[in-house]
Backbone and ligand atoms as CSV (ligand in chain L), in Angstrom:
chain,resi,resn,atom,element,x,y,z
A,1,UNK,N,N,95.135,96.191,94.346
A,1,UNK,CA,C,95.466,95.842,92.959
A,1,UNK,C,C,96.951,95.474,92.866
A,2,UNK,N,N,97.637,94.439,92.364
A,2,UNK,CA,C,98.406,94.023,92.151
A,2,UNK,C,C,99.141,94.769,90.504
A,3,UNK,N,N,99.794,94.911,90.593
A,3,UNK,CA,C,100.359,95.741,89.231
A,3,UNK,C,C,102.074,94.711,88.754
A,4,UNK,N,N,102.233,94.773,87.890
A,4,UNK,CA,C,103.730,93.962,87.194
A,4,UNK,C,C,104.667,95.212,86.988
A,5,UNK,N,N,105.887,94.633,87.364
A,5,UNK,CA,C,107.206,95.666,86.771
A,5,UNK,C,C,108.133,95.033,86.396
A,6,UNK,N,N,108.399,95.743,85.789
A,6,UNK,CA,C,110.159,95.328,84.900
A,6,UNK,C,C,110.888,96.248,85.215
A,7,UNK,N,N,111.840,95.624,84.752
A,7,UNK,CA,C,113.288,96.500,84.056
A,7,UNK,C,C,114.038,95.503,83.485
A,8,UNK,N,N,115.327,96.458,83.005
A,8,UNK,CA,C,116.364,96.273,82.479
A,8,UNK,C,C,117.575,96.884,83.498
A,9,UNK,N,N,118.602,96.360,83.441
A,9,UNK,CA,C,119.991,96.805,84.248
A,9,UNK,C,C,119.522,98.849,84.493
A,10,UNK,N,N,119.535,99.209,82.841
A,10,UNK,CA,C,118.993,100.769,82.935
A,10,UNK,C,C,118.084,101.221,83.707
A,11,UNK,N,N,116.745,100.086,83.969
A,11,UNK,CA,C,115.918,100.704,84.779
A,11,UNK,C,C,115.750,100.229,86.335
A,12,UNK,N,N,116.601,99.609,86.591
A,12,UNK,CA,C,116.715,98.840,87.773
A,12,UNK,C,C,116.335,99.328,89.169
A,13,UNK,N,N,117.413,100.420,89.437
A,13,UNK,CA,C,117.422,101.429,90.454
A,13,UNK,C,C,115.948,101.837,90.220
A,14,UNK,N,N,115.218,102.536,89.450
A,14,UNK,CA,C,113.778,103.519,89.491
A,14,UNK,C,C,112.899,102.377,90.163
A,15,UNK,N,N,113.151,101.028,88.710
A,15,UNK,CA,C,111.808,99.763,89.783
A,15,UNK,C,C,112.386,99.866,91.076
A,16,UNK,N,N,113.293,99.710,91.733
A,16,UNK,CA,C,113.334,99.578,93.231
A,16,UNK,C,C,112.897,100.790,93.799
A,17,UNK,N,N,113.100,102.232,93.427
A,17,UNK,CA,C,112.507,103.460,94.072
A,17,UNK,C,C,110.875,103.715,93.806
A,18,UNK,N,N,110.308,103.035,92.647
A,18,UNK,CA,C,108.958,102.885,92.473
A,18,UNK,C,C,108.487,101.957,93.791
A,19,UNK,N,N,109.149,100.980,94.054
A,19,UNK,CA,C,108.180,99.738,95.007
A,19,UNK,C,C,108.479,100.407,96.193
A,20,UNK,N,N,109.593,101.141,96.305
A,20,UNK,CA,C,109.849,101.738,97.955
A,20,UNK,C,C,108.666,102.812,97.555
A,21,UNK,N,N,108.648,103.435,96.978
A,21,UNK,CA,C,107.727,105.041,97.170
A,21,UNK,C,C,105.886,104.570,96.942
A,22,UNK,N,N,105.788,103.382,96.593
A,22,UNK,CA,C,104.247,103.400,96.082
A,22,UNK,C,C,103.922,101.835,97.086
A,23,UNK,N,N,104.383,102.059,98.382
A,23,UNK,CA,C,104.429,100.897,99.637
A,23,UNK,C,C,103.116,99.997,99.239
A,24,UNK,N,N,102.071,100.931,99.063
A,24,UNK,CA,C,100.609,100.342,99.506
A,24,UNK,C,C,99.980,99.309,97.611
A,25,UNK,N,N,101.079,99.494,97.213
A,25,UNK,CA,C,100.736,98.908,96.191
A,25,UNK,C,C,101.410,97.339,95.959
A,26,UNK,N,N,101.008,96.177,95.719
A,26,UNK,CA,C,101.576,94.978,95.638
A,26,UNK,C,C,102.121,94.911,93.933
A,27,UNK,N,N,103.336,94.665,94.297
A,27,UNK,CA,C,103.991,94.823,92.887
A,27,UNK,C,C,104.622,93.308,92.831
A,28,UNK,N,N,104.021,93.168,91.406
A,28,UNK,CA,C,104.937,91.379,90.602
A,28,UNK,C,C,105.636,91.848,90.255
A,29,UNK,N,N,107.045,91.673,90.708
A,29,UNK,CA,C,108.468,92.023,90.082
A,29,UNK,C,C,109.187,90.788,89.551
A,30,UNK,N,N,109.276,91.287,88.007
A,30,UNK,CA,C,109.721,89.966,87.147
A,30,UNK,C,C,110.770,90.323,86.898
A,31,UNK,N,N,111.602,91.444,87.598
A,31,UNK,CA,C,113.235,91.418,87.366
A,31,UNK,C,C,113.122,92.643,86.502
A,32,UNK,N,N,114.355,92.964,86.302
A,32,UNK,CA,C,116.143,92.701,86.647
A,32,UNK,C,C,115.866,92.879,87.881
A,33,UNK,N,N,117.049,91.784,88.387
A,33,UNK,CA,C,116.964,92.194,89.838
A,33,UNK,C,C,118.208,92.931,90.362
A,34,UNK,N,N,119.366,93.332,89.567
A,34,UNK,CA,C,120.318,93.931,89.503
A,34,UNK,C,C,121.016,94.778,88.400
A,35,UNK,N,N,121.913,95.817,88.679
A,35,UNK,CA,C,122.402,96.823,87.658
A,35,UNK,C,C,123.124,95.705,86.911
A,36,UNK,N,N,123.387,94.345,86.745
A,36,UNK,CA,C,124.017,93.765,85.734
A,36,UNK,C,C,123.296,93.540,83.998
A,37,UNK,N,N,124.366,94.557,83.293
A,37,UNK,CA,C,123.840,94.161,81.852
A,37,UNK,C,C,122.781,92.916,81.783
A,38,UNK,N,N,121.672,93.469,81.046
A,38,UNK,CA,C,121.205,92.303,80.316
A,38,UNK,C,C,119.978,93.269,79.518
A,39,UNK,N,N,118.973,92.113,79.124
A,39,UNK,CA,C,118.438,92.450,77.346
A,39,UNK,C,C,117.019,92.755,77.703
A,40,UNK,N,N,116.482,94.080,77.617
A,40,UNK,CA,C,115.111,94.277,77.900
A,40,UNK,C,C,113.854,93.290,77.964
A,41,UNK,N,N,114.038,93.001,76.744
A,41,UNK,CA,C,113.001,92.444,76.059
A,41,UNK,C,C,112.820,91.052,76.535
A,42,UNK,N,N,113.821,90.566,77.411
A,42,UNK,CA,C,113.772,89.193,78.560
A,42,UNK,C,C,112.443,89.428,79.537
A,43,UNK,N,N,112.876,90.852,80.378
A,43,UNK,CA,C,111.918,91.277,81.513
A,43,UNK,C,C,110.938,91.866,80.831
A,44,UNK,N,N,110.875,92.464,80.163
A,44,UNK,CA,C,109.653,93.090,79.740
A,44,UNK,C,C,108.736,92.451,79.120
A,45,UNK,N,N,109.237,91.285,78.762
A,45,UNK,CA,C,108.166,90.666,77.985
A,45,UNK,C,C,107.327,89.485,78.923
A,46,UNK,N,N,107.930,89.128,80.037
A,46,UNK,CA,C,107.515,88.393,81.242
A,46,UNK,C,C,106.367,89.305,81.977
A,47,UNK,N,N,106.631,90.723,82.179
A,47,UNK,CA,C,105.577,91.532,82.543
A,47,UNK,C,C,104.195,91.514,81.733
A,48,UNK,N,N,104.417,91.508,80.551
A,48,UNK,CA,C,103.268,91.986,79.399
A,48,UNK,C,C,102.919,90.729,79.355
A,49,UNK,N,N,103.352,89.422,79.620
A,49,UNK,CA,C,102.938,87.907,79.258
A,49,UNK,C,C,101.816,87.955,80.070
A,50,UNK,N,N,101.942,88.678,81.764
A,50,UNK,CA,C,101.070,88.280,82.656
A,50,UNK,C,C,100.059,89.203,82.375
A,51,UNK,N,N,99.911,90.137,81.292
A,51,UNK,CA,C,98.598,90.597,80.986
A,51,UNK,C,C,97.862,89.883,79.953
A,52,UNK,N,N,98.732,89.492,78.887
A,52,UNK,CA,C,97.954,88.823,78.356
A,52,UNK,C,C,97.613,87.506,78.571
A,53,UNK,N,N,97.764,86.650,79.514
A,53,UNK,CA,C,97.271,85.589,80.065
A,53,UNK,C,C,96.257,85.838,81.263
A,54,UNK,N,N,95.891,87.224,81.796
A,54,UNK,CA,C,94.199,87.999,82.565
A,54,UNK,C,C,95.217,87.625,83.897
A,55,UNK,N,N,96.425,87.242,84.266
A,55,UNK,CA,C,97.085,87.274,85.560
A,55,UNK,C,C,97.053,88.423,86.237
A,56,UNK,N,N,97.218,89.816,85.107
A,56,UNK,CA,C,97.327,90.967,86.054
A,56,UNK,C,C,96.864,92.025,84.487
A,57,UNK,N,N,96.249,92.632,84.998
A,57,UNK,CA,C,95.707,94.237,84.231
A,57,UNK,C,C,96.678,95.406,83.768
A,58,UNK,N,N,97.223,95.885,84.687
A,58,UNK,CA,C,98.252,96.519,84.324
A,58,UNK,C,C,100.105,96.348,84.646
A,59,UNK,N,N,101.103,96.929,83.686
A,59,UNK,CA,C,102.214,96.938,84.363
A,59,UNK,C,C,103.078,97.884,83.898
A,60,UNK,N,N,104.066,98.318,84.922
A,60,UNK,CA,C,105.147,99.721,84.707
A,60,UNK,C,C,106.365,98.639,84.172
A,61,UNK,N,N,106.725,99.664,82.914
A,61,UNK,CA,C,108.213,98.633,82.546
A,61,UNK,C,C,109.004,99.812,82.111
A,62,UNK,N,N,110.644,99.557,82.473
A,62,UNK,CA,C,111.411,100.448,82.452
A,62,UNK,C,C,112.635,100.135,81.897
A,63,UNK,N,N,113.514,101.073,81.359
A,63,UNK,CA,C,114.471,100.760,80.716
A,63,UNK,C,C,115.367,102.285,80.983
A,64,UNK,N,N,116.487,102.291,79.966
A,64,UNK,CA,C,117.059,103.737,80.067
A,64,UNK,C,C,115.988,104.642,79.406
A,65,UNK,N,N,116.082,104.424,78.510
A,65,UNK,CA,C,114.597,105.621,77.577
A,65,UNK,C,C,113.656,105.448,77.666
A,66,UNK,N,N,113.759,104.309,77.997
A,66,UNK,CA,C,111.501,103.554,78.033
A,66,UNK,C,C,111.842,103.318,76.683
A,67,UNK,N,N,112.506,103.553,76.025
A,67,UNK,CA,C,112.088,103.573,74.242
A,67,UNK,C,C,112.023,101.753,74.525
A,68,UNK,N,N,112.907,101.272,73.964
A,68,UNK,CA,C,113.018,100.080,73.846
A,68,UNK,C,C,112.020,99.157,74.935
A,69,UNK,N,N,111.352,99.402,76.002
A,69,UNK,CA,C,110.911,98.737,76.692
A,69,UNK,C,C,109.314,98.845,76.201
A,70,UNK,N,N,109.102,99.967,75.437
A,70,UNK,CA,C,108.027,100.287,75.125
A,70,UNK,C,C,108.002,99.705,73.867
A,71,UNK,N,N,109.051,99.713,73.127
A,71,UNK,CA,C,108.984,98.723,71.689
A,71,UNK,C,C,108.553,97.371,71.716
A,72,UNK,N,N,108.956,96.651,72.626
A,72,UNK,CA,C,109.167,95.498,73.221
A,72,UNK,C,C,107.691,95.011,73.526
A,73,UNK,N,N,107.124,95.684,74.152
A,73,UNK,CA,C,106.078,95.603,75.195
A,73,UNK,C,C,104.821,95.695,73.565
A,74,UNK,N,N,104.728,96.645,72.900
A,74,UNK,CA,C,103.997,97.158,72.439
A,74,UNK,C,C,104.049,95.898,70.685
A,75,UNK,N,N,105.095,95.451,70.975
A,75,UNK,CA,C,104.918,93.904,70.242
A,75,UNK,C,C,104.120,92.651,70.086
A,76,UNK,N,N,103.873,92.949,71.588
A,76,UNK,CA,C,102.642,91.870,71.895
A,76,UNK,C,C,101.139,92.200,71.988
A,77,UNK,N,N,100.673,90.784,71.202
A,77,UNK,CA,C,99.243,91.715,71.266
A,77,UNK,C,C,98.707,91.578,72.487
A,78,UNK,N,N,97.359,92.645,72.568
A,78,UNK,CA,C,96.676,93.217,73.692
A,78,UNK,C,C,97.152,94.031,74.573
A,79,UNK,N,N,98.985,94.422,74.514
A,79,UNK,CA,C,99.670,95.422,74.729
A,79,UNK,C,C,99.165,96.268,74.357
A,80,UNK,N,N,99.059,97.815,75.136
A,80,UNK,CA,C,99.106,99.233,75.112
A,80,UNK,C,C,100.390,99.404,75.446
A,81,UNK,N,N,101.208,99.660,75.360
A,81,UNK,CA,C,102.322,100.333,76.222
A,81,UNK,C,C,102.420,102.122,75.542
A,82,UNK,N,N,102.657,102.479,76.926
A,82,UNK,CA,C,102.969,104.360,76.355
A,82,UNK,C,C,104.002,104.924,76.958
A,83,UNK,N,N,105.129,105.229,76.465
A,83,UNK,CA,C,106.261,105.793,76.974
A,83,UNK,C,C,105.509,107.382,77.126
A,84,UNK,N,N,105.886,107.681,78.628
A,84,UNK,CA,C,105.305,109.026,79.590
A,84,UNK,C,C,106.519,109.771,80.021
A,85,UNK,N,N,106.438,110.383,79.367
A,85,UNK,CA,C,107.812,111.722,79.931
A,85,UNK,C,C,107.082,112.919,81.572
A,86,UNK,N,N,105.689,112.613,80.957
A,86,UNK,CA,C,105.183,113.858,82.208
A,86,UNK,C,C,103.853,113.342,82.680
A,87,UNK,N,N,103.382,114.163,83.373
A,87,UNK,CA,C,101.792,113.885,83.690
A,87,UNK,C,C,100.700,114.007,82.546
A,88,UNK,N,N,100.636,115.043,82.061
A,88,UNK,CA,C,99.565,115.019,80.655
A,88,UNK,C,C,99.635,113.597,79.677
A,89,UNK,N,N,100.698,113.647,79.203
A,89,UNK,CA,C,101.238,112.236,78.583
A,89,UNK,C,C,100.633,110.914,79.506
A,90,UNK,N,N,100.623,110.898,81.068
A,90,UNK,CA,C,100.121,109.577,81.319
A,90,UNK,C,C,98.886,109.697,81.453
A,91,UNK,N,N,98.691,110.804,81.454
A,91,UNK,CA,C,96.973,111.291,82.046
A,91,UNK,C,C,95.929,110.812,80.472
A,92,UNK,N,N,96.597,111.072,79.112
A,92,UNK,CA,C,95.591,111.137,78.347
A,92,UNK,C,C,96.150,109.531,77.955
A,93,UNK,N,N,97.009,109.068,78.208
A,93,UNK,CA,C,97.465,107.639,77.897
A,93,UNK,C,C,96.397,106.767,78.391
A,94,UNK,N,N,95.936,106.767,79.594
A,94,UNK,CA,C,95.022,106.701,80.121
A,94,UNK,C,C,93.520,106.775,80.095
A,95,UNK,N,N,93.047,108.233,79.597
A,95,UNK,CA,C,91.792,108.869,79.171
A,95,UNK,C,C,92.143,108.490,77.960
A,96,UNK,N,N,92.809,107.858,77.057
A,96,UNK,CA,C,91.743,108.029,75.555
A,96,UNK,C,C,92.851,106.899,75.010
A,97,UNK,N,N,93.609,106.011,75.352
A,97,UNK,CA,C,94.367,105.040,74.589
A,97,UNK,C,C,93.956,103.796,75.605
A,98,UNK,N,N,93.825,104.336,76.637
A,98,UNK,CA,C,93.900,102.995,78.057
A,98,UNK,C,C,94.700,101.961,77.776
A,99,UNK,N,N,96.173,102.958,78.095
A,99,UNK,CA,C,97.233,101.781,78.049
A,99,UNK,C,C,97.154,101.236,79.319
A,100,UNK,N,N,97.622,99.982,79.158
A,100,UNK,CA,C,97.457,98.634,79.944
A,100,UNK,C,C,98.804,99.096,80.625
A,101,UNK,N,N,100.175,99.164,79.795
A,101,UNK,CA,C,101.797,99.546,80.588
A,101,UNK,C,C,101.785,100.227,80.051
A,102,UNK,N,N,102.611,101.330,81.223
A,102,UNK,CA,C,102.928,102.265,81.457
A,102,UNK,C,C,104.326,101.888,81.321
A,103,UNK,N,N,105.145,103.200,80.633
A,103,UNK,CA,C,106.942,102.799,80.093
A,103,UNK,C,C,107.453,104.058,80.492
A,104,UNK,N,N,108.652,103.740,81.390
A,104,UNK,CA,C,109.422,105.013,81.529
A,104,UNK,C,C,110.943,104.858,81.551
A,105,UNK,N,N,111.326,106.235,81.051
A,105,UNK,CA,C,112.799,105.935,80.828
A,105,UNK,C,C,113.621,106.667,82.060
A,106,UNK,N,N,114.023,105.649,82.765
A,106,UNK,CA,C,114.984,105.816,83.680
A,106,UNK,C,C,116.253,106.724,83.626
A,107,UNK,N,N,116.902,106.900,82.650
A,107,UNK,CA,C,117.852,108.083,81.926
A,107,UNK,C,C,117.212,109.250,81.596
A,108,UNK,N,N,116.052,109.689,81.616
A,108,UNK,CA,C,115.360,110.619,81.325
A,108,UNK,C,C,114.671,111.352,82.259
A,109,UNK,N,N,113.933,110.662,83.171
A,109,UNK,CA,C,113.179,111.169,83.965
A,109,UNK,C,C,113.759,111.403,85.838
A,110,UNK,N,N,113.645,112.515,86.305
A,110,UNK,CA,C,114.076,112.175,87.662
A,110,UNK,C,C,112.935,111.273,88.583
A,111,UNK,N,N,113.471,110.962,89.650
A,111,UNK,CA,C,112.315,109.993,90.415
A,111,UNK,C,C,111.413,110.463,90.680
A,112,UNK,N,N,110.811,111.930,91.016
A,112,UNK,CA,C,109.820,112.877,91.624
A,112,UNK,C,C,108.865,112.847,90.187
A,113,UNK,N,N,109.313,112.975,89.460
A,113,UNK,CA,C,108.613,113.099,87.892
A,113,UNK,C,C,107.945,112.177,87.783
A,114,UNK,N,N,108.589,110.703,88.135
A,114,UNK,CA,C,108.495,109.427,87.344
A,114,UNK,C,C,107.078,108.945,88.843
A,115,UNK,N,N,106.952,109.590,89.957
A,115,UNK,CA,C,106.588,108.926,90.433
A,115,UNK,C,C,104.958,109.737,90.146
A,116,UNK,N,N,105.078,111.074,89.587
A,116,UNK,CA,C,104.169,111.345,89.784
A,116,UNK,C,C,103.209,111.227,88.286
A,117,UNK,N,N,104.389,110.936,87.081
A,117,UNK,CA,C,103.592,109.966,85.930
A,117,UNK,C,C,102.713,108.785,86.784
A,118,UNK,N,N,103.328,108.211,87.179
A,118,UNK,CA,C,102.779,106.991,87.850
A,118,UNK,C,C,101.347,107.381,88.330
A,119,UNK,N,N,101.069,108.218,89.300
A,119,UNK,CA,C,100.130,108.027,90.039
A,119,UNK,C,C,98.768,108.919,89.151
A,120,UNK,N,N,99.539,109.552,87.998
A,120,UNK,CA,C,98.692,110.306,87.408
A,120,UNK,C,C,97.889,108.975,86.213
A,121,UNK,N,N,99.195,107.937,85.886
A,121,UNK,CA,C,98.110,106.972,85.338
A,121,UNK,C,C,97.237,105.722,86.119
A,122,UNK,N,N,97.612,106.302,87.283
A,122,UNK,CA,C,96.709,104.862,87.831
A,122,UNK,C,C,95.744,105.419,88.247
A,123,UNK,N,N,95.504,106.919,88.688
A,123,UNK,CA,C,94.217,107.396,88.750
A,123,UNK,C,C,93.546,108.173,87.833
A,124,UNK,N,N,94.038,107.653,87.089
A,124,UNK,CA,C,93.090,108.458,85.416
A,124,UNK,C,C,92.422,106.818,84.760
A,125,UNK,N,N,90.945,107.473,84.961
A,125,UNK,CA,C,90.325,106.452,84.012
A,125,UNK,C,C,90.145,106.309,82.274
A,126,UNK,N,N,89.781,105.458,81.949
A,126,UNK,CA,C,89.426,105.582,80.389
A,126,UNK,C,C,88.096,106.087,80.067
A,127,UNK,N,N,87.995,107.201,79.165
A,127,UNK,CA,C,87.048,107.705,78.583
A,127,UNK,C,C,85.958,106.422,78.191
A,128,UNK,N,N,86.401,105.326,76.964
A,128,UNK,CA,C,85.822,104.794,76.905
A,128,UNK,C,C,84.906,105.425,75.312
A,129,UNK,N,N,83.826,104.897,74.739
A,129,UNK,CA,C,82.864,105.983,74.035
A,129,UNK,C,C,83.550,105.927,72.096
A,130,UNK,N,N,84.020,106.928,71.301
A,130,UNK,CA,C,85.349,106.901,70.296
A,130,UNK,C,C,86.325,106.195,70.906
A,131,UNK,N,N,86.784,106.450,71.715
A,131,UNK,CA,C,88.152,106.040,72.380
A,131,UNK,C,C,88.140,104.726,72.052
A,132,UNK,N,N,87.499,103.921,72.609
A,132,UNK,CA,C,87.161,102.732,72.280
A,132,UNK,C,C,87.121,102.079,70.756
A,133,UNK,N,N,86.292,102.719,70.443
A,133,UNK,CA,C,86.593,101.985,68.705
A,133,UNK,C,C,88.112,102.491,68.233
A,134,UNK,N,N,88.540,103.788,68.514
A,134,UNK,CA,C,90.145,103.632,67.611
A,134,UNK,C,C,90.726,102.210,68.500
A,135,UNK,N,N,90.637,101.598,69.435
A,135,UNK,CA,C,91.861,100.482,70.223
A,135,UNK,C,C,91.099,99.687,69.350
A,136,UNK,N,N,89.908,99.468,69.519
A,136,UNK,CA,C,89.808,98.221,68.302
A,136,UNK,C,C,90.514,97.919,67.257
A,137,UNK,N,N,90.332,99.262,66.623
A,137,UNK,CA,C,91.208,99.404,65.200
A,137,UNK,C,C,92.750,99.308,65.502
A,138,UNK,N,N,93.066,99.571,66.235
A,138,UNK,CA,C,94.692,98.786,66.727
A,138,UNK,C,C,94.751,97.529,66.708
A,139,UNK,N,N,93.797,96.889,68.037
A,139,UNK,CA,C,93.649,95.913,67.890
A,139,UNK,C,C,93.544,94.989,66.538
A,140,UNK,N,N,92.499,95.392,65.499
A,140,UNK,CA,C,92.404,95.089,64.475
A,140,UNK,C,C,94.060,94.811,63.322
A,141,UNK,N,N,94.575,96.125,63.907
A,141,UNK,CA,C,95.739,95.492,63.096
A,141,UNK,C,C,97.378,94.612,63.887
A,142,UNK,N,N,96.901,93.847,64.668
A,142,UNK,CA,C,97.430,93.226,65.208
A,142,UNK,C,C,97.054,91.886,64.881
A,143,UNK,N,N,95.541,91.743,64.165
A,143,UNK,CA,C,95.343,91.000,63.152
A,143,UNK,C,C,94.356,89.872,64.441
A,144,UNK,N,N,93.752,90.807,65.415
A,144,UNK,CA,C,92.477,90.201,66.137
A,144,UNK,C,C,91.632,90.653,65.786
A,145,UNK,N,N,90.141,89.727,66.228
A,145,UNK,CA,C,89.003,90.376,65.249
A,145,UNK,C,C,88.203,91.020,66.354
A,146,UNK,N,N,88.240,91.545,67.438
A,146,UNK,CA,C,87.169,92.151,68.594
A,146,UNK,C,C,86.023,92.380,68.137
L,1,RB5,C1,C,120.677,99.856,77.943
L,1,RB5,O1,O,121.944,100.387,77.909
L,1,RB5,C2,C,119.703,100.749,77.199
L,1,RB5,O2,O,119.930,100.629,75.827
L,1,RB5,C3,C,118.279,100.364,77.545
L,1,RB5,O3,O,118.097,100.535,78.910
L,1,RB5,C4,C,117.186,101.184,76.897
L,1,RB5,O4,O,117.414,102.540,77.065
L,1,RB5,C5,C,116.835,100.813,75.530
L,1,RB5,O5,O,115.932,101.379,74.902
């Protein structure tokens, strides 16, 4: 499975310790490609483009807080994005929202944490069942008709 990442200058360093620590995974890296200032919502929104055009299913996007990368992300429709501080958080992000990106804040989280959000949402499936009709109703107010 091919997965998308971002960052921002803030999250720069983690995307590079994510692609070193998760080898067996093929990652689309749409940048930053360096700690030089620049504006989230450039990279992050290049990640979330390639979901909603069926290029790729899921993607990790990062920033200092995740806040803003998750704002960003969660702008566009057919976006899920869920800012994950821990495992439970990505685990039910997963089981009962089935976010598409996954958002973490690089200023917040150490790498051991962040890696193991990670693996807790890529192997947690979606319930599916209720779950399903509330995303509609998201969906719905994003002003699609599913
Ligand atoms: C950049 O300094 C910082 O504002 C950004 O990485 C992020 O934390 C925004 O939400």
């Amino acid at each position: 499975m091919k997965i998308g990442i971002a960052s921002d200058h803030g999250g720069f360093l983690l995307k590079e310790a994510v692609k070193r620590s998760f080898s067996k995974i093929e990652f689309d890296d749409v940048g930053a490609y360096s700690e030089e200032s620049c504006d989230y919502p450039d990279y992050i929104s290049k990640a979330c483009a390639k979901i909603q055009n069926g290029e790729l299913e899921y993607a990790i996007v990062i920033c200092g807080t995740g806040i803003g990368a998750s704002m960003a992300a969660n702008k566009m429709s057919g976006i899920r994005a869920a800012l994950c501080c821990n495992e439970f958080m990505a685990e039910m992000a997963k089981r009962h929202n089935n976010a598409n990106v996954l958002a973490l804040g690089a200023r917040v989280l150490g790498e051991e944490l962040a890696f193991n959000i990670i693996d807790r949402w890529l192997n947690t499936s979606f319930e599916g069942g209720r779950h399903q009709r509330r995303i509609d109703k998201i969906h719905r107010l994003e002003g699609g008709r599913t």
